[in-house]
N, CA and C atoms as a LAMMPS dump frame, in Angstrom:
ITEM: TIMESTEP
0
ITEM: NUMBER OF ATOMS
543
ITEM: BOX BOUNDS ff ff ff
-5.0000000000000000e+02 5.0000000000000000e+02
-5.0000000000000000e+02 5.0000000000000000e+02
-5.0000000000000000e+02 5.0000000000000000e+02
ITEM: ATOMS id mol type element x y z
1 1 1 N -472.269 -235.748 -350.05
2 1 2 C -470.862 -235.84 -350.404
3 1 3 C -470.46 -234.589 -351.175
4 2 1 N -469.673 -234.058 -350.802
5 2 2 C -468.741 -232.838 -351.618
6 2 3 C -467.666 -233.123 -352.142
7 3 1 N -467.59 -232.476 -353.406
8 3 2 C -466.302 -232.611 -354.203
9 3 3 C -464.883 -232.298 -353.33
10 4 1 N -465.052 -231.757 -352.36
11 4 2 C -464.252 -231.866 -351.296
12 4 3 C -463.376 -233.036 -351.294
13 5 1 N -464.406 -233.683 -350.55
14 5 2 C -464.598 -235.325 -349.953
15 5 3 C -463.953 -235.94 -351.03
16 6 1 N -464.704 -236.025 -352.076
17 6 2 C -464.36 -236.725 -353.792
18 6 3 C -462.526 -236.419 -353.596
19 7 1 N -462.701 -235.705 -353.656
20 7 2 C -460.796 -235.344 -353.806
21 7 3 C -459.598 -235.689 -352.827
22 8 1 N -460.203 -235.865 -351.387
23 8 2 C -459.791 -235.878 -350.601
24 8 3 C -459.433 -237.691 -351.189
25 9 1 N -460.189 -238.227 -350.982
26 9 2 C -460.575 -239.91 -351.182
27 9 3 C -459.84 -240.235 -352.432
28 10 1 N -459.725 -239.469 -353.657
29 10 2 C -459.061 -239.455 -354.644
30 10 3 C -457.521 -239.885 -354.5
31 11 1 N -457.649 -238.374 -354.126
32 11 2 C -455.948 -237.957 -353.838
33 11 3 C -455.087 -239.144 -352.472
34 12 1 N -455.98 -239.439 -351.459
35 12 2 C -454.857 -240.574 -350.599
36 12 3 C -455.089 -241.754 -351.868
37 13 1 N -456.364 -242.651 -352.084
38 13 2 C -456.263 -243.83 -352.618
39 13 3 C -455.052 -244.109 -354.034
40 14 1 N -454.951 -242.415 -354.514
41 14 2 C -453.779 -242.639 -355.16
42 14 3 C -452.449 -242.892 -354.846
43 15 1 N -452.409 -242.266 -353.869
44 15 2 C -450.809 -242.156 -352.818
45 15 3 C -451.057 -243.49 -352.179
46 16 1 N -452.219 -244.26 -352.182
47 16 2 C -452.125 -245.49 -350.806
48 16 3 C -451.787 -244.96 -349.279
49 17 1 N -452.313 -243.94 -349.26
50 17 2 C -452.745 -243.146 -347.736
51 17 3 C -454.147 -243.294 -347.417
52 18 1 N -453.446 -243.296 -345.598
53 18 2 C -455.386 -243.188 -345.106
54 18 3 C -455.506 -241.995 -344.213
55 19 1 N -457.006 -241.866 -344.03
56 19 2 C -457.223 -241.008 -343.339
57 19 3 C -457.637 -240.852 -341.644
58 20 1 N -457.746 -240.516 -340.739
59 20 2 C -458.313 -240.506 -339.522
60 20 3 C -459.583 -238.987 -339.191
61 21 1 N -460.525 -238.851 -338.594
62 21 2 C -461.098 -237.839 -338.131
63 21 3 C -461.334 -237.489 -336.671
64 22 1 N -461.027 -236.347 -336.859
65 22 2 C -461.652 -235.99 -335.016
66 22 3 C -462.387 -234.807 -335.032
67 23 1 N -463.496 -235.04 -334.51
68 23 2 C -464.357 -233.725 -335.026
69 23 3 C -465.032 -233.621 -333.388
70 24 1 N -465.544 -232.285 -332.985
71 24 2 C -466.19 -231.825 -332.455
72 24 3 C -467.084 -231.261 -332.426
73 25 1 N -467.261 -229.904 -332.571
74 25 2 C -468.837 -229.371 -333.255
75 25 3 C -468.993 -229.769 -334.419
76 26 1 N -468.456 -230.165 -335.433
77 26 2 C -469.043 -230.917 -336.326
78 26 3 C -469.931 -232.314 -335.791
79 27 1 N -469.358 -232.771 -335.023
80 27 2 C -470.289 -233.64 -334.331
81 27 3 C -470.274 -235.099 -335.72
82 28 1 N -469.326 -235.517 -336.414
83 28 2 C -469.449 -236.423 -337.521
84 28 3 C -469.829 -236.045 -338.833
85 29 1 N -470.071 -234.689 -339.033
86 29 2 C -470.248 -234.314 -340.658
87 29 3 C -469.046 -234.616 -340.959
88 30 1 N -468.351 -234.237 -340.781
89 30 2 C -466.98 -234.428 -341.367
90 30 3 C -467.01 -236.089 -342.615
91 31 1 N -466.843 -236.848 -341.611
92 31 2 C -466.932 -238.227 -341.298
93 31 3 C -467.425 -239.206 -342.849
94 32 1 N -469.213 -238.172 -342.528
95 32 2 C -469.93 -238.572 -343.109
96 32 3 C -469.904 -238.185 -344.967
97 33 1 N -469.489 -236.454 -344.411
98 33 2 C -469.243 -236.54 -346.053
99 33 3 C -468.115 -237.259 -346.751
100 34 1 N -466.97 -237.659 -346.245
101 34 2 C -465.758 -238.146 -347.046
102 34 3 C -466.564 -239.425 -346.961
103 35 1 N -466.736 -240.33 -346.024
104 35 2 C -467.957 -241.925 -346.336
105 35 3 C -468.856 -242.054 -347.266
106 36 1 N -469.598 -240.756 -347.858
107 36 2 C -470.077 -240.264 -348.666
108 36 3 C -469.55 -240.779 -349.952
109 37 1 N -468.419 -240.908 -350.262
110 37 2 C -467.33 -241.25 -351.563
111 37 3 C -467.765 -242.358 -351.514
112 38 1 N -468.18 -242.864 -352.842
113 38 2 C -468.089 -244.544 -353.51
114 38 3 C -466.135 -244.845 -353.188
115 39 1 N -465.888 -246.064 -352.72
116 39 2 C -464.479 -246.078 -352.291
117 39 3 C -464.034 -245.846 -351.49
118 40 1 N -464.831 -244.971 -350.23
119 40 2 C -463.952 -244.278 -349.629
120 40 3 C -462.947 -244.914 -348.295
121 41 1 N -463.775 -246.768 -348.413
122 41 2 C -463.134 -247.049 -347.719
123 41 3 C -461.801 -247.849 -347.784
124 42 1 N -460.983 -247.569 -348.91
125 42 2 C -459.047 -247.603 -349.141
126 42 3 C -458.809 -246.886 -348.629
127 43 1 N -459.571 -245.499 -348.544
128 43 2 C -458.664 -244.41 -347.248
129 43 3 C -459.089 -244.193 -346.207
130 44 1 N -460.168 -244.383 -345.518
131 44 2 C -460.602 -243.586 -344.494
132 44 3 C -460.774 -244.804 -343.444
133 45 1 N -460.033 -244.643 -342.456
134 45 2 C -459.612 -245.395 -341.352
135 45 3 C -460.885 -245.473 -340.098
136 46 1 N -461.284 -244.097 -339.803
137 46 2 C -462.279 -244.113 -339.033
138 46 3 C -462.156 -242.741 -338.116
139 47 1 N -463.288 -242.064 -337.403
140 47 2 C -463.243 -241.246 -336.43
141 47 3 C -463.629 -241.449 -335.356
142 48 1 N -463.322 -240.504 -334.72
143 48 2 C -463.495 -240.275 -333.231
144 48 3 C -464.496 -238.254 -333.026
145 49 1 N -465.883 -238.686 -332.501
146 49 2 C -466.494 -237.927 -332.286
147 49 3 C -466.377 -237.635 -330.63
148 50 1 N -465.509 -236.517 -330.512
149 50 2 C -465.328 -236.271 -328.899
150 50 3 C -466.054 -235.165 -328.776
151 51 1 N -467.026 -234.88 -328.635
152 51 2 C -467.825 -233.373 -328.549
153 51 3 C -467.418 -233.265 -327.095
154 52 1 N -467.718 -234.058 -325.67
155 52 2 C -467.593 -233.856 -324.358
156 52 3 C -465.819 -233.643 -324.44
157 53 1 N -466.193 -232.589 -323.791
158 53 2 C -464.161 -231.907 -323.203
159 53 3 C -463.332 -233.009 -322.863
160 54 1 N -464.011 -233.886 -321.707
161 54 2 C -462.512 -234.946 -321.433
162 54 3 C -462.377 -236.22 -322.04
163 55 1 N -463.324 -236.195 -323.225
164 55 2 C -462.871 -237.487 -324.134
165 55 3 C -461.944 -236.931 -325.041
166 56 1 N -461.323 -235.445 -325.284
167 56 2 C -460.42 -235.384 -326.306
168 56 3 C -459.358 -235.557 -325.577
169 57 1 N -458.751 -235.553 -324.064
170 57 2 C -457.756 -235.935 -323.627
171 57 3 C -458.037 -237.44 -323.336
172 58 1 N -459.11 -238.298 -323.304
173 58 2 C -459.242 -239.594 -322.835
174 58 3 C -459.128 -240.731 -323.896
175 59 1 N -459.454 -239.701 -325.031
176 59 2 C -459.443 -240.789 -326.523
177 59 3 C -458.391 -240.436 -327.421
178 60 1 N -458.466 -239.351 -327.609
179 60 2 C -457.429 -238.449 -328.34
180 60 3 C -456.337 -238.022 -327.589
181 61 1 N -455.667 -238.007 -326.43
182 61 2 C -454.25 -237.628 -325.786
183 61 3 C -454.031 -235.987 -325.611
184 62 1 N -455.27 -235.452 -325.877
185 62 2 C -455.201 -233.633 -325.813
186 62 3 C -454.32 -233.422 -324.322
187 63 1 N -453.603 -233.001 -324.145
188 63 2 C -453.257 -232.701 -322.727
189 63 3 C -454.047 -231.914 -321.819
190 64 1 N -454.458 -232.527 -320.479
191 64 2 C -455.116 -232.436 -319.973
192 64 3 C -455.402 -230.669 -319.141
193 65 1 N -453.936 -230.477 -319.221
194 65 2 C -453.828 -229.426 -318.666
195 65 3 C -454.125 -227.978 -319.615
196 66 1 N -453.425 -228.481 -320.816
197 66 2 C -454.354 -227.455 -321.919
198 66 3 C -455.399 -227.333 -321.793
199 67 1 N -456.569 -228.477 -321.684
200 67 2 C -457.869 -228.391 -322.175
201 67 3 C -458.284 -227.361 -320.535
202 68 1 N -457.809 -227.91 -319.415
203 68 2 C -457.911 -226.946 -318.346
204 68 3 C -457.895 -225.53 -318.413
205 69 1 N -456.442 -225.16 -318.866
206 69 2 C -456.031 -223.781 -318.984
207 69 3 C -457.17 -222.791 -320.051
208 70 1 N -456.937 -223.626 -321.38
209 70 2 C -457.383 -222.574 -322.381
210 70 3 C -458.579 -223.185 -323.035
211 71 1 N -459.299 -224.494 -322.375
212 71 2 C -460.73 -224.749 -322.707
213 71 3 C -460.795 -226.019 -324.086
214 72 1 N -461.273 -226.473 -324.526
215 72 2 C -461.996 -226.857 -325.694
216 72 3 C -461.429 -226.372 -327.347
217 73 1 N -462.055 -224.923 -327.352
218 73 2 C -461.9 -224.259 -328.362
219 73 3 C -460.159 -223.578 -328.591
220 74 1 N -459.703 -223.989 -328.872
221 74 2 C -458.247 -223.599 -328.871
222 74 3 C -457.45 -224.209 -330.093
223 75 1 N -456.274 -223.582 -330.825
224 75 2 C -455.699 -223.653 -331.776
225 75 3 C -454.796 -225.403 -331.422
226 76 1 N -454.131 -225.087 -330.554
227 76 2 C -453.332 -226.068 -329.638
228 76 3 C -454.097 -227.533 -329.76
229 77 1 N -454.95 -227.25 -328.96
230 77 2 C -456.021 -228.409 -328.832
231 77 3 C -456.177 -229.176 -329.584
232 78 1 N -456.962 -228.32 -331.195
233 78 2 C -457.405 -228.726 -332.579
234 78 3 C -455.865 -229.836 -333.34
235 79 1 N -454.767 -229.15 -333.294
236 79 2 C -453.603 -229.881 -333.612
237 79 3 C -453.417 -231.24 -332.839
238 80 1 N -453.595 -231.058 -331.306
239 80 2 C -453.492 -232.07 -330.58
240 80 3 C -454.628 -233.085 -330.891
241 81 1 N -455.567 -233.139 -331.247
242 81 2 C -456.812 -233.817 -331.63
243 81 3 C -456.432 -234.206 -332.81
244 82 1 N -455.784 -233.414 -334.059
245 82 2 C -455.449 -234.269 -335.318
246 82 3 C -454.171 -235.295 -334.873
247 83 1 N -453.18 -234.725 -334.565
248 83 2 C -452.379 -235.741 -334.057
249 83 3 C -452.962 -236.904 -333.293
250 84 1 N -453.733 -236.855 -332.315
251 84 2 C -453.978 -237.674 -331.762
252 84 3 C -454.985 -239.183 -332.265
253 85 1 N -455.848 -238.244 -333.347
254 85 2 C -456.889 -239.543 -334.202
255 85 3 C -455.661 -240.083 -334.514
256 86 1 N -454.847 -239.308 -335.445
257 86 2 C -454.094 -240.139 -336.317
258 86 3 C -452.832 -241.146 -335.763
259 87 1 N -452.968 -240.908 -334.384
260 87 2 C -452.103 -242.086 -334.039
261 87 3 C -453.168 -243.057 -333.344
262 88 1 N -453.63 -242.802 -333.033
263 88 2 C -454.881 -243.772 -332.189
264 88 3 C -455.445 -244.736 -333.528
265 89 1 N -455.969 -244.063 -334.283
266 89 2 C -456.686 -245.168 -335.51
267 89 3 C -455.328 -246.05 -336.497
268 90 1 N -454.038 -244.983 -336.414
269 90 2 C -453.428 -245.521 -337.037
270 90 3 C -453.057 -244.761 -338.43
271 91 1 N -453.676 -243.866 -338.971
272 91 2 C -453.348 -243.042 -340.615
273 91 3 C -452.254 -242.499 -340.454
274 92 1 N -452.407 -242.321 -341.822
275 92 2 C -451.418 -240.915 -342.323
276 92 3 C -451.627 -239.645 -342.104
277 93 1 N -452.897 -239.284 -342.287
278 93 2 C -453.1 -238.346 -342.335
279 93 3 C -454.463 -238.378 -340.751
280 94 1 N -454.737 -237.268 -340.353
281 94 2 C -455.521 -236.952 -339.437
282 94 3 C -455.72 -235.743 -339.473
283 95 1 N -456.925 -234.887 -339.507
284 95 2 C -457.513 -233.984 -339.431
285 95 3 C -458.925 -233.865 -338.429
286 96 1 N -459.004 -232.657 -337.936
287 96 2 C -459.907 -232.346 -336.698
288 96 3 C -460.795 -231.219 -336.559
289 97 1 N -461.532 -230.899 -335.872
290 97 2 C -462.372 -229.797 -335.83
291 97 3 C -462.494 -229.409 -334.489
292 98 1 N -462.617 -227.897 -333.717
293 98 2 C -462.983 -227.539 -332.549
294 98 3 C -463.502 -226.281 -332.687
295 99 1 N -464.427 -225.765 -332.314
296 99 2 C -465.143 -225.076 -332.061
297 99 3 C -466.25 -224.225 -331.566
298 100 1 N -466.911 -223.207 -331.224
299 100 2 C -467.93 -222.696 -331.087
300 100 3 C -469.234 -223.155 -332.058
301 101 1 N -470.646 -223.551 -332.438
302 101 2 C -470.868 -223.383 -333.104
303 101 3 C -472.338 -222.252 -332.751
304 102 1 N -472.471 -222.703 -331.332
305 102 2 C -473.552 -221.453 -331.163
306 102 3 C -475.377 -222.139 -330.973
307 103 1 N -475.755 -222.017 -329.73
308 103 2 C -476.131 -220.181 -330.116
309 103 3 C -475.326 -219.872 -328.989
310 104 1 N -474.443 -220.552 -327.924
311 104 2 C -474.099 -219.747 -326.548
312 104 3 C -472.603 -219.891 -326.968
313 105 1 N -471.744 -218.732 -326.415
314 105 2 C -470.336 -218.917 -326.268
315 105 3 C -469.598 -220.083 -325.603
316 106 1 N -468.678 -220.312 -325.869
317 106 2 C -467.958 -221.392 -324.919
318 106 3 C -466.452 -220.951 -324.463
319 107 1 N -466.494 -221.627 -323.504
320 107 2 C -464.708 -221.475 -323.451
321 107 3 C -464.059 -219.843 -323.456
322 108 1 N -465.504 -218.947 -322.871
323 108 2 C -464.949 -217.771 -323.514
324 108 3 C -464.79 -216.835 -325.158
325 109 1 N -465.027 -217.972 -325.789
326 109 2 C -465.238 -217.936 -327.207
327 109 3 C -466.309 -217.325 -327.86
328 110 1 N -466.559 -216.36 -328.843
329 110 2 C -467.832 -216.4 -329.61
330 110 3 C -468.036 -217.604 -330.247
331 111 1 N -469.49 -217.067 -330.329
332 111 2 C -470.188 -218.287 -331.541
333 111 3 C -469.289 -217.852 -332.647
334 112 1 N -469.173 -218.767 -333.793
335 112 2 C -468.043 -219.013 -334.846
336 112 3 C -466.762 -219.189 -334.828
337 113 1 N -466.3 -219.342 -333.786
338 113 2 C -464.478 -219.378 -333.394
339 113 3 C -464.316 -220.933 -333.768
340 114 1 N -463.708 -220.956 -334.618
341 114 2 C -463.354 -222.104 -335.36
342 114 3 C -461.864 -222.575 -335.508
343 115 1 N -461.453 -223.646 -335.057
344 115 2 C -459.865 -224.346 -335.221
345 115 3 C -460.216 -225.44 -336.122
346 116 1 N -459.552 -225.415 -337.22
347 116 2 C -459.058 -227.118 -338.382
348 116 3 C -457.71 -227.003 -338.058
349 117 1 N -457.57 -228.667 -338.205
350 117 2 C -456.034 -228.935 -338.141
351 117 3 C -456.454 -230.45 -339.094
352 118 1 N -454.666 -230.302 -339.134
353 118 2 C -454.328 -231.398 -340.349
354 118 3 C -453.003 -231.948 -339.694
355 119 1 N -452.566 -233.413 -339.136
356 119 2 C -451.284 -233.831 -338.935
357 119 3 C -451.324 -234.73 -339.732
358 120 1 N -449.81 -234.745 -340.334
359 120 2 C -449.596 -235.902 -341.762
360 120 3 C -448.168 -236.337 -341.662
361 121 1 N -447.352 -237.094 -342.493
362 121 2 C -445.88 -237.188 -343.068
363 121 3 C -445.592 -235.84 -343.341
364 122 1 N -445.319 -235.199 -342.495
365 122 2 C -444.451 -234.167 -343.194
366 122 3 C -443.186 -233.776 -342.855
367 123 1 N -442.485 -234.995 -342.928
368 123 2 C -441.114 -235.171 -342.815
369 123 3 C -440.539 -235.748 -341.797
370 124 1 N -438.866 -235.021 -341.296
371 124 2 C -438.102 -235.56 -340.345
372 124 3 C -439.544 -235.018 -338.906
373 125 1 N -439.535 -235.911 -337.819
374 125 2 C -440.349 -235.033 -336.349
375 125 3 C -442.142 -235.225 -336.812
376 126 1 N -442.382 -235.832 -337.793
377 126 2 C -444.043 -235.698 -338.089
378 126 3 C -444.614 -236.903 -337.375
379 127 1 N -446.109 -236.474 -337.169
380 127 2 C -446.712 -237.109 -336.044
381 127 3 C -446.862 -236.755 -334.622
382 128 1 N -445.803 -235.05 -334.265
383 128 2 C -445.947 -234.439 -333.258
384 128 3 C -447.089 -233.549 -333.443
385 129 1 N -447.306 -233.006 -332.572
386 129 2 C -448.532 -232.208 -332.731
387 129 3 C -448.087 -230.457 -333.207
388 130 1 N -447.008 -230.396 -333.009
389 130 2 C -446.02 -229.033 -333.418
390 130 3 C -445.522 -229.499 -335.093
391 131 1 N -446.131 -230.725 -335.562
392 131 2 C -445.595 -231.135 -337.003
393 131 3 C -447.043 -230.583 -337.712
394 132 1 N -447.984 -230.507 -337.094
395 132 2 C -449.84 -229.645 -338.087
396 132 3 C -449.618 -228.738 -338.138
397 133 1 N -450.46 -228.603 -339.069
398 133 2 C -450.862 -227.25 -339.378
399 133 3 C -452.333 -227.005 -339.049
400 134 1 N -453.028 -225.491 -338.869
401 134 2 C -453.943 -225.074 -337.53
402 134 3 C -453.93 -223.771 -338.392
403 135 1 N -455.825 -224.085 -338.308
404 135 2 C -455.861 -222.789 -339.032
405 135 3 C -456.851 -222.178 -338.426
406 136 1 N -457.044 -220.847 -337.792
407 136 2 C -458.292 -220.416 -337.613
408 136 3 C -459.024 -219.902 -338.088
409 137 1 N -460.465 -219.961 -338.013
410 137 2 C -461.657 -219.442 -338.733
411 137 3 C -462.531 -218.683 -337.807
412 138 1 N -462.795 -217.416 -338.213
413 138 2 C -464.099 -216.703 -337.809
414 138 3 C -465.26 -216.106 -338.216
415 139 1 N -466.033 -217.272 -338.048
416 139 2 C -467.331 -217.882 -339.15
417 139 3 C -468.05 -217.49 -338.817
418 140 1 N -469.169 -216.597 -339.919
419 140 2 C -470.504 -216.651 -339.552
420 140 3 C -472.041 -217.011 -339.599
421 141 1 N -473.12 -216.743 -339.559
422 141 2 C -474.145 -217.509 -339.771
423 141 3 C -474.923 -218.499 -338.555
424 142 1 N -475.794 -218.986 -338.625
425 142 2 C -476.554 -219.844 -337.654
426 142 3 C -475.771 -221.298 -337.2
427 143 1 N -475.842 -222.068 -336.423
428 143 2 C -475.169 -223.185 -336.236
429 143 3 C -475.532 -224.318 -337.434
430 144 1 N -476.417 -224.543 -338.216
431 144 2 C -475.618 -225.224 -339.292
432 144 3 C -474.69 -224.883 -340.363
433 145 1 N -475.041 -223.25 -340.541
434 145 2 C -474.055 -223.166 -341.506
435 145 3 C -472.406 -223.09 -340.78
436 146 1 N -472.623 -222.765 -339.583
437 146 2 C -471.303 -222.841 -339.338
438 146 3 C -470.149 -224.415 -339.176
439 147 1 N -471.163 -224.937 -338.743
440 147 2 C -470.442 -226.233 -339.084
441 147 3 C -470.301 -226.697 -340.288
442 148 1 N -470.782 -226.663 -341.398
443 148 2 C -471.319 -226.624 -342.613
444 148 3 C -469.888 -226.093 -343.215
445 149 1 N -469.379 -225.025 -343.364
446 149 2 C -468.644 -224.496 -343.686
447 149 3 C -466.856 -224.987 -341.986
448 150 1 N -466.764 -225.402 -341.191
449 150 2 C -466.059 -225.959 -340.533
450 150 3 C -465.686 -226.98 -341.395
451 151 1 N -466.511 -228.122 -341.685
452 151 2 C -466.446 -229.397 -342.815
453 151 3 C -465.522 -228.92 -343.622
454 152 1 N -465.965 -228.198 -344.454
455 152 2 C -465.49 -227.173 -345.621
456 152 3 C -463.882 -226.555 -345.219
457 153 1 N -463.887 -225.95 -344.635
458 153 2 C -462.441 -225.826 -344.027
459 153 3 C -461.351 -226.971 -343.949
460 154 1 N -462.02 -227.732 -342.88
461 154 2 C -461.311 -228.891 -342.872
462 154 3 C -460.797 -229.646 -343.972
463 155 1 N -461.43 -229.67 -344.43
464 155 2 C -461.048 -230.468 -345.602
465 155 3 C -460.722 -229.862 -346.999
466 156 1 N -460.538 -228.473 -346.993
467 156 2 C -459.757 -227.717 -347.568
468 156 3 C -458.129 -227.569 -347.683
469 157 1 N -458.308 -227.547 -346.084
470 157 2 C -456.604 -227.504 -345.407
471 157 3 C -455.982 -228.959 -345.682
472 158 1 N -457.172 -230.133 -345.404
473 158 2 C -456.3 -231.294 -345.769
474 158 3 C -455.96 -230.878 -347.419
475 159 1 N -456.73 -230.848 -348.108
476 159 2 C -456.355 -230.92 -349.806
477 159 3 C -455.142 -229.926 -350.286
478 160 1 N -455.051 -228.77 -349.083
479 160 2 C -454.065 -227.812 -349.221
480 160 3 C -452.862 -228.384 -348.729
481 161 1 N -452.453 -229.27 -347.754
482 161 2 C -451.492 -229.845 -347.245
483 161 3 C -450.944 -231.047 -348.454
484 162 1 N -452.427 -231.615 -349.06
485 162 2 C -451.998 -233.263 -349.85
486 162 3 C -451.485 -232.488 -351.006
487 163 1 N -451.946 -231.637 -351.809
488 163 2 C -451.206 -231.1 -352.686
489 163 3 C -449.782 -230.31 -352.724
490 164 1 N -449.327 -229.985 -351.262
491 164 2 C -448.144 -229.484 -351.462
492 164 3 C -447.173 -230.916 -351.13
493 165 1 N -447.897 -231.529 -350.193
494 165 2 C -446.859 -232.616 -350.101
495 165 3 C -446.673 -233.614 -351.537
496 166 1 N -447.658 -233.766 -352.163
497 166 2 C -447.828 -234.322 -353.788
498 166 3 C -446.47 -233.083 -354.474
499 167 1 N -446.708 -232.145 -354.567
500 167 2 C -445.839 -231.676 -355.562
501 167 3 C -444.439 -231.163 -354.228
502 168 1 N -444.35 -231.867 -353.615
503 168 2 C -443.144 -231.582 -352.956
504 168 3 C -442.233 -232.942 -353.533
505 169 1 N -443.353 -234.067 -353.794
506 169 2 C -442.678 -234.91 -353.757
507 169 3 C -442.049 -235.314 -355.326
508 170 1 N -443.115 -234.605 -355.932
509 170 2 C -442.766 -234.759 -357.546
510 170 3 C -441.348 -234.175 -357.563
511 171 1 N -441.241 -232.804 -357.145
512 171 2 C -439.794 -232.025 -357.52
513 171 3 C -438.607 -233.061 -356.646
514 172 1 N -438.878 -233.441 -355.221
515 172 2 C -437.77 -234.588 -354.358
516 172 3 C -437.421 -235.475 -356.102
517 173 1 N -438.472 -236.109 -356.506
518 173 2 C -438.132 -237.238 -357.285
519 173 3 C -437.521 -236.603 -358.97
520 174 1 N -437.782 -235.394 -359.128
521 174 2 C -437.461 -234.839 -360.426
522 174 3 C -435.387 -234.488 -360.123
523 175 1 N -435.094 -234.033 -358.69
524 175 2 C -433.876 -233.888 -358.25
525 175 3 C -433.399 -235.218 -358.533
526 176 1 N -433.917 -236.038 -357.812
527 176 2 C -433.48 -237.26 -357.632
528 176 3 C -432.998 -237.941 -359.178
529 177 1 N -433.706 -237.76 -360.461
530 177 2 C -433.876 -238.065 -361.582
531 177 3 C -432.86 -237.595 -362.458
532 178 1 N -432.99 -235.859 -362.07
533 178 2 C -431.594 -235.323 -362.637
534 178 3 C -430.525 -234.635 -362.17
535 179 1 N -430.517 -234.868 -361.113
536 179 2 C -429.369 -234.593 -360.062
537 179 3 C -427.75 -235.476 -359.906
538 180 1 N -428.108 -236.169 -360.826
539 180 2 C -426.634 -236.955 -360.716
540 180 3 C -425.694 -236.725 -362.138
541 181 1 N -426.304 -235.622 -363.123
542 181 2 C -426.007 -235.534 -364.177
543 181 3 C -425.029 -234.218 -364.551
């Protein structure tokens, strides 16, 4: 378990948010470290380990024709995979992993080509897959550390997303408080 995880599990059970996962070359680290948390189950809804290409359009809703065109490893994809746990299990939040991890290229890809994504509430249109955020990484090291550090990402970007939406919401409610005065 990483203080990651700890925070991640923190920060929804305070809000009364849950979580969803979709991981790929992580292959369930993800998963495992936020399960990892004493508690962790007020937030964490459950994942979906699609490592094979046509279970992320068969479980997860990736469009089929993306995964055709531009493969697996793709920015697009990774968003479509968070969106997609997170409506399939049901959360708030959903975050995902796609990648290379090596030792052979994929998709055209080097080893380390790394996509995290995060779909959440984030406002009017959220829950589309054009509502995440998608970050890429070009990681290096042997295939555990690269997944190793994928985890790490991931769940960076979620804590980077829960904290702006946390203090987005403090200032909404501080307007709200003294805005009529």
């Amino acid at each position: 378990m990483s203080s990651q995880a700890a925070d991640v599990v923190r920060l929804l059970t305070v809000r009364g948010e849950t979580l969803a996962v979709a991981e790929s070359l992580t292959g369930g680290l993800v998963a495992a470290d936020v399960t990892g948390v004493p508690g962790a189950s007020k937030a964490f809804r459950g994942s979906v380990t699609a490592y094979a290409t046509e279970l992320k359009h068969e479980l997860l809703g990736v469009d089929p024709d993306l995964l055709a065109a531009r493969g697996a490893v793709d920015p697009q994809v990774a968003a479509q995979m968070a969106a997609g746990v997170r409506k399939a299990l049901g959360a708030d939040w959903g975050i995902a992993t796609t990648g290379v991890a090596g030792p052979e290229p994929q998709d055209g890809r080097p080893v380390g080509t790394v996509f995290v994504a995060v779909d959440g509430p984030f406002g009017p249109g959220s829950g589309s897959a054009s509502g995440g955020k998608v970050e890429a990484l070009r990681l290096n090291g042997d295939r555990a550390e690269i997944r190793r550090e994928s985890v790490r990402s991931v769940l960076a970007l979620l804590l980077t997303e829960l904290a702006g939406e946390h203090s987005g919401n403090e200032r909404a409610q501080d307007t709200e408080q003294n805005g009529g005065f």
